[in-house]
Each structure stands twice: as structure tokens, then as C-alpha cells.
C-alpha positions as semicolon CSV with decimal commas, in nm:
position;residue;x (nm);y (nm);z (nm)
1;X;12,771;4,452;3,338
2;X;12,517;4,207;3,153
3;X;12,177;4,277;3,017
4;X;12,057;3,988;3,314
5;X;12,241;4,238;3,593
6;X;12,098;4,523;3,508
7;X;11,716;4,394;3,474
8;X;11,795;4,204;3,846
9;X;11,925;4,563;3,963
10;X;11,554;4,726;3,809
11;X;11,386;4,484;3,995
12;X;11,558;4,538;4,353
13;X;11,538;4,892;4,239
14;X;11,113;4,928;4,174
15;X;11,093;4,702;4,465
16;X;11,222;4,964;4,687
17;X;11,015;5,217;4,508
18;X;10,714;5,028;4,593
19;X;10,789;5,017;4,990
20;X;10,847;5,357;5,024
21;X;10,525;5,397;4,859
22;X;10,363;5,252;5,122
23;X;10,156;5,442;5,334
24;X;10,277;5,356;5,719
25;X;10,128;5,160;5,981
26;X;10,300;5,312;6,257
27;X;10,599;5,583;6,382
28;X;10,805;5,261;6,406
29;X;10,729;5,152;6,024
30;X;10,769;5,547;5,891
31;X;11,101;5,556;6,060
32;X;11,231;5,252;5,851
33;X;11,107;5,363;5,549
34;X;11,254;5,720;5,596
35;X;11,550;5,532;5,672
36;X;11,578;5,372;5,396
37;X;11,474;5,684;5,163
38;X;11,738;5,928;5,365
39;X;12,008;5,650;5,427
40;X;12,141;5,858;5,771
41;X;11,998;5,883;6,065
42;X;12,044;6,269;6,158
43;X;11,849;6,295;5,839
44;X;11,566;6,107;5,983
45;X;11,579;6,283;6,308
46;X;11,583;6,625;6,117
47;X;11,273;6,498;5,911
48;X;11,100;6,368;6,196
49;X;11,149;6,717;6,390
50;X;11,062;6,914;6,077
51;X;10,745;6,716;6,097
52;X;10,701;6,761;6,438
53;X;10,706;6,409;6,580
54;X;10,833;6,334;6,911
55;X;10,866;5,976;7,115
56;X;10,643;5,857;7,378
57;X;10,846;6,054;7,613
58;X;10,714;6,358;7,456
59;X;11,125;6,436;7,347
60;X;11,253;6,467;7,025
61;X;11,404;6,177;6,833
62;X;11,792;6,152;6,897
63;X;11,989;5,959;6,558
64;X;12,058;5,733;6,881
65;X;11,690;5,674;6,934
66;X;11,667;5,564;6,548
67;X;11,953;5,346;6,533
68;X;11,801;5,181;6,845
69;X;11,480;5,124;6,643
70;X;11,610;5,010;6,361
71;X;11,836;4,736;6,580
72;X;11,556;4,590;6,763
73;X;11,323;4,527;6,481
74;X;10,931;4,616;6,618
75;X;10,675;4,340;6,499
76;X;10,475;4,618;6,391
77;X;10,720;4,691;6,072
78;X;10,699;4,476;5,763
79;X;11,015;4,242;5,788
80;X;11,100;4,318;5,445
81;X;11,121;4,682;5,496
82;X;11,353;4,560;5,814
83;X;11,575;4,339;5,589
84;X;11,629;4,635;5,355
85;X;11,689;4,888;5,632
86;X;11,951;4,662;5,794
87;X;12,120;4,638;5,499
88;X;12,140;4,998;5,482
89;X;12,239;5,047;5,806
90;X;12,484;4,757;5,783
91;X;12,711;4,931;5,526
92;X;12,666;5,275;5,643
93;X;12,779;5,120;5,975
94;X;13,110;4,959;5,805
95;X;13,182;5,303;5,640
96;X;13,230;5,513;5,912
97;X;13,392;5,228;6,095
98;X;13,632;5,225;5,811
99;X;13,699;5,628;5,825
100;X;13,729;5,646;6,194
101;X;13,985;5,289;6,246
């Protein structure tokens, strides 16, 4: 690993640092960033019932109801926070695909 790798790695690395940082704008935004903090969705379920959050519906947030939210991308989330989340999801996706086939 190079000197030039590991600074570039710092810098993806404080980036993400600073967007979790960020206060959100919405349920839809604090679900992407917990996402991307937590890196599993039953762990962002479990964090959003610990906190007592619950959809529209009034129900509690199913890992299903995340995943759905992360794939369809609300205009109400930063897009970078989106790109990094999908990313995330993206290889956690090919992982279990790779355990279970």
C-alpha cells in the first residue's frame, strides 16, 4: 500500500465522518445515514424501534421497509449520502448472495 493510497483512503474515510455528522433533514435522510453507520438493515430497524420511530402507517420499520428506501432514492436525501449508501448496500447485497448460491 503507498503513502498516496492511504491519504486517498483518509480522505473517503473523514468524508464519511462528516455525513454522518450531519444533523438530518428527514426520517428518509436519518435512515441512510444510519445505514451507512450500522451497514445492516435489522440494525437500522432495531435502532429505529429503540428510538421509537414508526412509518406513516403508524407500524414499525420492517429491514424490508429500509431496503425499499434505500432502493428508491427520496429527493429529500442528499445524493451523496445515497451514492455512499448504495455502495454499501451493493456489497452487502453480493455477500449474502454469495453465502446463500
Amino acid at each position: 500500500m503507498t503513502i498516496f493510497t492511504l491519504e486517498e483512503e483518509i480522505k473517503r474515510l473523514t468524508r464519511i465522518i462528516d455525513l454522518l455528522r450531519i444533523t438530518p433533514s428527514s426520517i428518509e435522510e436519518q435512515i441512510f445515514l444510519k445505514y451507512i453507520e450500522l451497514e445492516s438493515l435489522p440494525k437500522v430497524k432495531n435502532h429505529l424501534q429503540t428510538e421509537g420511530i414508526k412509518t406513516q402507517r403508524g407500524t414499525i420499520y420492517t429491514a424490508s421497509d429500509i431496503s425499499q428506501i434505500i432502493k428508491d432514492s427520496p429527493d429529500n436525501v442528499n445524493t451523496e449520502i445515497i451514492d455512499l449508501a448504495h455502495k454499501i448496500f451493493e456489497k452487502n447485497w453480493k455477500a449474502v448472495d454469495r453465502a446463500y448460491n
